[in-house]
VMD Tcl script that draws the C-alpha trace (Angstrom):
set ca {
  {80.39 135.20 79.22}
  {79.11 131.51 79.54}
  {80.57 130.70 76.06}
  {84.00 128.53 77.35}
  {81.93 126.02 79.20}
  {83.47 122.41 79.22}
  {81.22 119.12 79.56}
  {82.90 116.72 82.13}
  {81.63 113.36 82.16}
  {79.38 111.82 83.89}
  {81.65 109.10 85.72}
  {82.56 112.27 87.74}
  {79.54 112.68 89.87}
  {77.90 109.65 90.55}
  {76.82 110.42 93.94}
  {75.88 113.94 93.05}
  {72.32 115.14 93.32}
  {71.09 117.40 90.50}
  {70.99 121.73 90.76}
  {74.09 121.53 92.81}
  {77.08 124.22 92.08}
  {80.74 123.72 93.71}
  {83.28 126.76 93.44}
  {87.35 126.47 93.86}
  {87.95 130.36 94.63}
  {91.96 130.34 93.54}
  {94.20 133.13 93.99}
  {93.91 133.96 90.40}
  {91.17 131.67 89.26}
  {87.90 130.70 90.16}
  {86.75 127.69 89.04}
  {83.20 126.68 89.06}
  {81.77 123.15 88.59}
  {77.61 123.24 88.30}
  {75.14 120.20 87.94}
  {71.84 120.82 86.17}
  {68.68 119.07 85.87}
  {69.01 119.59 81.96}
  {70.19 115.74 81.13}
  {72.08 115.26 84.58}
  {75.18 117.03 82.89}
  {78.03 118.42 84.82}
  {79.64 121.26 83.74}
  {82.59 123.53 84.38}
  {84.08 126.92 83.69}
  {86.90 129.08 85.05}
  {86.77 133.11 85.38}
  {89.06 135.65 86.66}
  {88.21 136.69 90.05}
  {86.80 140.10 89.40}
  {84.37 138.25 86.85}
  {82.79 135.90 89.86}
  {79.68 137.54 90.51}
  {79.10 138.46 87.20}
  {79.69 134.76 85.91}
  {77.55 133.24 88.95}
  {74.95 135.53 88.17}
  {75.04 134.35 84.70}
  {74.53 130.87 85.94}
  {71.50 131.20 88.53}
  {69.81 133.21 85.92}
  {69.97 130.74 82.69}
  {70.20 127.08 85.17}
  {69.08 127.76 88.79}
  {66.35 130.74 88.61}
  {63.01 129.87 90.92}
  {64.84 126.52 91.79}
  {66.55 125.86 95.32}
  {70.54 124.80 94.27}
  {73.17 123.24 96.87}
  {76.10 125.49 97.12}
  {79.90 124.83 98.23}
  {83.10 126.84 97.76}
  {86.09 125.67 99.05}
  {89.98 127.41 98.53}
  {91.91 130.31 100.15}
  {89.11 132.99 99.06}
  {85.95 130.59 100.30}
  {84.59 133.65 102.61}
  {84.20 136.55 100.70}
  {83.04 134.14 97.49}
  {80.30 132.22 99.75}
  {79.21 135.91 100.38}
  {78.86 136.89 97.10}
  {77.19 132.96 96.27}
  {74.74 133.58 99.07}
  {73.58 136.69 97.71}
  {73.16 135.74 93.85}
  {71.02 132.09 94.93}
  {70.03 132.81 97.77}
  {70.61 129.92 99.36}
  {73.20 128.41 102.62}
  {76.40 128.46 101.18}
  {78.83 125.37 102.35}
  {82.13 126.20 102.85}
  {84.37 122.77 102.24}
  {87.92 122.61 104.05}
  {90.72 122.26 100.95}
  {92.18 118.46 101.94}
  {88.59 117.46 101.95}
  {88.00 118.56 98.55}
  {91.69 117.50 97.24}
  {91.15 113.92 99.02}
  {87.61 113.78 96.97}
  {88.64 115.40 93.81}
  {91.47 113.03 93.73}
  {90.40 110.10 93.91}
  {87.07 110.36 91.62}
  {90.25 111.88 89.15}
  {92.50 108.89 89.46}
  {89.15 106.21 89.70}
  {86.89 107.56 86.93}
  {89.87 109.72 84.59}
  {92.61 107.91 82.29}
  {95.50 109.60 83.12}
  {96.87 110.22 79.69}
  {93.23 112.09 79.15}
  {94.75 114.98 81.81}
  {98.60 114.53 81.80}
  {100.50 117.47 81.26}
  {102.85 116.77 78.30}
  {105.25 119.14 76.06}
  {106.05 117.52 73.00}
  {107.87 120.88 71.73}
  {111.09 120.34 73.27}
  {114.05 118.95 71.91}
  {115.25 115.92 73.16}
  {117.72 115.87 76.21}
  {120.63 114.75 73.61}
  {120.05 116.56 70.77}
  {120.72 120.15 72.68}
  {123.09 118.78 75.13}
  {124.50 115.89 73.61}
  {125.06 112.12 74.96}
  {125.59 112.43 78.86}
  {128.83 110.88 79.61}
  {128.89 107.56 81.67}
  {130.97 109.47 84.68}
  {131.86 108.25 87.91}
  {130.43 111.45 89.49}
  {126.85 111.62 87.77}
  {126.41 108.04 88.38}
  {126.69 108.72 92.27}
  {124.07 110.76 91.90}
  {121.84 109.03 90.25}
  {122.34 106.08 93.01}
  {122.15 108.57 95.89}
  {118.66 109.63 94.48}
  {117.15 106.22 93.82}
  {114.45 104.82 96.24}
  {114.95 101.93 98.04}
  {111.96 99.53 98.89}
  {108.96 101.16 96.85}
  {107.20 98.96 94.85}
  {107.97 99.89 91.52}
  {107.25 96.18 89.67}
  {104.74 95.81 86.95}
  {103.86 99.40 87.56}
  {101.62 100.86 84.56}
  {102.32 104.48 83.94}
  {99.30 105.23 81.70}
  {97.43 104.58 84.83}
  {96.93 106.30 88.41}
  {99.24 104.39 90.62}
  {99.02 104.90 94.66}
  {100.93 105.29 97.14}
  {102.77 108.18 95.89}
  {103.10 112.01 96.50}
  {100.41 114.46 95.73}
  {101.93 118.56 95.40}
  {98.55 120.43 95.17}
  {100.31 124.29 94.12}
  {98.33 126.98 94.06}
  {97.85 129.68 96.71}
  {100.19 127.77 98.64}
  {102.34 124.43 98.21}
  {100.45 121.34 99.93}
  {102.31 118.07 100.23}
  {100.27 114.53 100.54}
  {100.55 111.09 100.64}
  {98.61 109.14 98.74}
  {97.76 105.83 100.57}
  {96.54 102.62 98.57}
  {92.96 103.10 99.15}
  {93.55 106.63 97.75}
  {92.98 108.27 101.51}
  {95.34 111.48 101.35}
  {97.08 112.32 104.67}
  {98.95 115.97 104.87}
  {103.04 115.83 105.38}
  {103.96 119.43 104.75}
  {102.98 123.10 103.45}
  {105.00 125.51 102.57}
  {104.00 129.51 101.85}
  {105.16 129.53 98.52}
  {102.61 129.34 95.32}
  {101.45 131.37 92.39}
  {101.33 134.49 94.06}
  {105.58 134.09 94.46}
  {105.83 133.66 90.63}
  {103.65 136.71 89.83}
  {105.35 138.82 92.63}
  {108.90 138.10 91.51}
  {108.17 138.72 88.15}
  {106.81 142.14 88.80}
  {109.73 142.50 91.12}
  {112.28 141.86 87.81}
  {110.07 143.27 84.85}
  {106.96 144.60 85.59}
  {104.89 142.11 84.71}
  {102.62 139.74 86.74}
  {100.44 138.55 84.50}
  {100.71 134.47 84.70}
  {99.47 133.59 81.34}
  {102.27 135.64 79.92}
  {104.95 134.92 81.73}
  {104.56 130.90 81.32}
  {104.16 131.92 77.71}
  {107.31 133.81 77.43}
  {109.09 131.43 79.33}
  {108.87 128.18 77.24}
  {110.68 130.43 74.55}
  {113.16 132.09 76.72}
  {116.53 130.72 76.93}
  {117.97 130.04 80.26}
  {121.77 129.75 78.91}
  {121.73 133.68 78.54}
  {120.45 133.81 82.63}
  {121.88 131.13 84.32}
  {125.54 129.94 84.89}
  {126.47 127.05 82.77}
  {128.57 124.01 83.42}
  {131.15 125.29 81.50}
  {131.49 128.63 83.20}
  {131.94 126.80 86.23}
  {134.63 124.44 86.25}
  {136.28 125.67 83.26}
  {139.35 126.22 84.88}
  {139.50 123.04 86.28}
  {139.52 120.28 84.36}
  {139.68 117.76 86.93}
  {135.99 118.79 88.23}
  {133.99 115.76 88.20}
  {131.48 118.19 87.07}
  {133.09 118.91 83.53}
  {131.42 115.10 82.80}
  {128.27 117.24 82.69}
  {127.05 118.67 79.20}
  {128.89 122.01 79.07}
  {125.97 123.95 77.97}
  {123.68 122.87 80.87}
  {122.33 125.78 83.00}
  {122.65 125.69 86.69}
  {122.15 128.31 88.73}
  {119.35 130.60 87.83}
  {120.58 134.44 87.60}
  {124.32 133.55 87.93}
  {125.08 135.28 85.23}
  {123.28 138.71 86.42}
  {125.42 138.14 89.38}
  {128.92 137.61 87.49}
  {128.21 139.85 84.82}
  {126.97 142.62 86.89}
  {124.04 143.26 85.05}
  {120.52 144.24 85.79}
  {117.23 142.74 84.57}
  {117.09 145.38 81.92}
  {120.21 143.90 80.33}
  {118.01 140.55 79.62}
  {114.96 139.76 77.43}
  {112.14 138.98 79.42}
  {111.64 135.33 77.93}
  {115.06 134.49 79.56}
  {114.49 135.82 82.83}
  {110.93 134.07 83.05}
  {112.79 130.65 82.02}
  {115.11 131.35 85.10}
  {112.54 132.38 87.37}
  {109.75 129.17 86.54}
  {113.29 127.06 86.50}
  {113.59 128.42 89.98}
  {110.54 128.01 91.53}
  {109.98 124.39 89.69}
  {113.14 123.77 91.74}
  {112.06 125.33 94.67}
  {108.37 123.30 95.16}
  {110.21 120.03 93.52}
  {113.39 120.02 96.43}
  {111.39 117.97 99.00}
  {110.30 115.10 96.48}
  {112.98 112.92 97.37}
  {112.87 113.44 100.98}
  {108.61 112.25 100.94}
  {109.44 109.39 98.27}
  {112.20 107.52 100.21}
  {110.44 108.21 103.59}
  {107.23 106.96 102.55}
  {108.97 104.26 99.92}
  {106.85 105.47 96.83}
  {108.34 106.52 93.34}
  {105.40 108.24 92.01}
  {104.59 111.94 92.17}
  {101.82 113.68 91.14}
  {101.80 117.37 90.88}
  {98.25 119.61 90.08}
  {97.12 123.24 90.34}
  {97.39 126.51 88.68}
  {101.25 127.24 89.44}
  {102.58 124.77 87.10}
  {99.81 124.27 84.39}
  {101.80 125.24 81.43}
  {104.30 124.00 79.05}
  {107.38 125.19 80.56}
  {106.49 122.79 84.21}
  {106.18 119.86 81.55}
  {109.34 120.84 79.93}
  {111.53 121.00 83.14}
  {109.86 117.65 83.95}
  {111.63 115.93 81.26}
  {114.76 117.51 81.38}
  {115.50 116.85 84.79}
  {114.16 113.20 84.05}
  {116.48 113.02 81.24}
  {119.71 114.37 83.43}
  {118.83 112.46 86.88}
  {117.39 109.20 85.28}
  {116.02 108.15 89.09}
  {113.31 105.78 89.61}
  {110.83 108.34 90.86}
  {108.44 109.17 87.78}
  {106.52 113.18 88.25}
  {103.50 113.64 86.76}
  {101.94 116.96 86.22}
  {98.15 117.11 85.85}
  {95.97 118.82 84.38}
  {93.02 119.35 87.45}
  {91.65 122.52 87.02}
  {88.49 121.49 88.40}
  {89.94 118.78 90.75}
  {88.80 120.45 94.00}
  {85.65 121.71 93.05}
  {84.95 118.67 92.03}
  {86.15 117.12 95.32}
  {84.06 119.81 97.36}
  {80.53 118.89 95.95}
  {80.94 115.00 96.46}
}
mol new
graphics top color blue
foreach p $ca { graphics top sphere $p radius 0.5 }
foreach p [lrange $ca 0 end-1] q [lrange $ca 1 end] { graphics top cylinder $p $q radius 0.2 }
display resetview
């Protein structure tokens, strides 16, 4: 059961005493972070939820037996897992409020991590051009590209293969936490909104019986949202004065439409199509207030971590929609799986 454990390095903990074990408790996840006196190592390993105790066990008994161990869970399931925790090491159990543990996990991530090491990138997809061809110069997509720029962020000299604050911070996982990321890498909260993983998994039961995340993100990066969604073309077809007909004809829009015009039901569809509509959806869903935060707060830079959009597909809509939009706000989407765990034991 202990056989996927990952060395982290040491930069990590460096205020970090030794026998000390942190626990994220995600809706779908648990991931556990534990320090041992065996070479000051720290070490981390997700399970599936009804695998906790088991997998804790499993720890106390080979790392932590007849030795007293510092405890902390933090996440939206820290009171029935500091239950279970208390009972396997017998020990207090801290439980760690989630912005202290993002504010901590974040910044020993952006001060001791490169951030090409953990940057989500999908190098599978074809380029914006070469499946929708050269985006033409129009009077129409060029006011949106202005309307969308930010005004007065610092964006000079600005070195992307680096963490770079201010700038937004979308935790998503249980829910959808919004921060701002101050200079001296202090987080404040500006919004939260009850939509996360468990929304993806209950929709796609809801449309094909199937909830299981690792198979829908899977399915999705092959799906193909033209056989879903409405397309530019279907759209202003019959008008060919639409400023919109500047847009690549192919482009998908609307997720669904075409359940909607066609009047068919999910059966009707393959399954890889409607999961590239529905992540399409929610990406555009958690992704609707970034401009909002970014000209309020004057920052262009956008980080995005947690279980909802650690896949391929998230990295995949990230460059399309950089490719079509072509603003100066740059999203990044990390890969933190231990972030707050991290943050909680520090």
């Amino acid at each position: 059961m202990l056989g996927n454990i990952v060395a982290l390095p040491k930069s990590l903990f460096p205020n970090v005493c030794e026998n000390v074990v942190s626990i994220h408790c995600a809706l779908t996840k648990t991931h556990i972070v534990f320090k041992t006196d065996a070479g000051c190592s720290l070490s981390y390993i997700a399970t599936k939820k009804d695998e906790l105790e088991t997998i804790l066990h499993e720890i106390y008994c080979q790392f932590y037996s007849g030795k007293t161990a510092k405890v902390f869970v933090t996440g939206p399931r820290k009171i029935c897992t500091k239950i279970i925790a208390e009972s396997i090491f017998h020990t207090q159990v801290c439980m760690v409020e989630d912005i202290l543990a993002t504010s901590k996990g974040f910044e020993l991530i952006s001060n001791h991590v490169d951030l090409g090491d953990i940057e989500y990138k999908y190098e599978g997809a074809e380029s914006f051009q070469s499946k929708y061809g050269k985006l033409e110069n129009s009077s129409m997509l060029n006011q949106i590209r202005k309307a969308m720029e930010v005004k007065g962020a610092e964006t000079n000299n600005i070195d992307e293969t680096k963490f770079h604050c201010p700038a937004i911070l979308i935790m998503a996982n249980s829910f959808i936490n919004y921060y701002l990321v101050n200079k001296d890498k202090s987080i404040v909260p500006i919004r939260t909104i009850c939509l996360g993983i468990g929304t993806l998994k209950g929709l796609a039961k809801c449309v094909t019986d199937l909830n299981i995340y690792d198979d829908i993100v899977t399915m999705a990066i092959n799906g193909n949202r033209e056989n879903v969604d409405n397309q530019v073309f279907e759209l202003f077809s019959e008008d060919e004065k639409s400023p919109y007909g500047k847009l690549p004809p192919t482009l998908p829009l609307f997720p669904f439409g075409k359940c909607y015009d066609h009047n068919k039901g999910a059966e009707n569809y393959s399954k890889d199509d409607l999961f590239g509509s529905l992540c399409t959806m929610v990406y555009n869903l958690v992704t609707s207030s970034i401009l909002m935060f970014c000209r309020t707060y004057k920052v262009t830079t956008v980080y995005i971590c947690g279980e909802l959009f650690n896949a391929d597909i998230f990295a995949k809509l990230v460059s399309t929609q950089s490719n079509l939009l072509q603003t100066n706000i740059k999203i990044k989407i990390i890969k933190s799986e231990y972030m707050l765990a991290l943050g909680a034991m520090n």
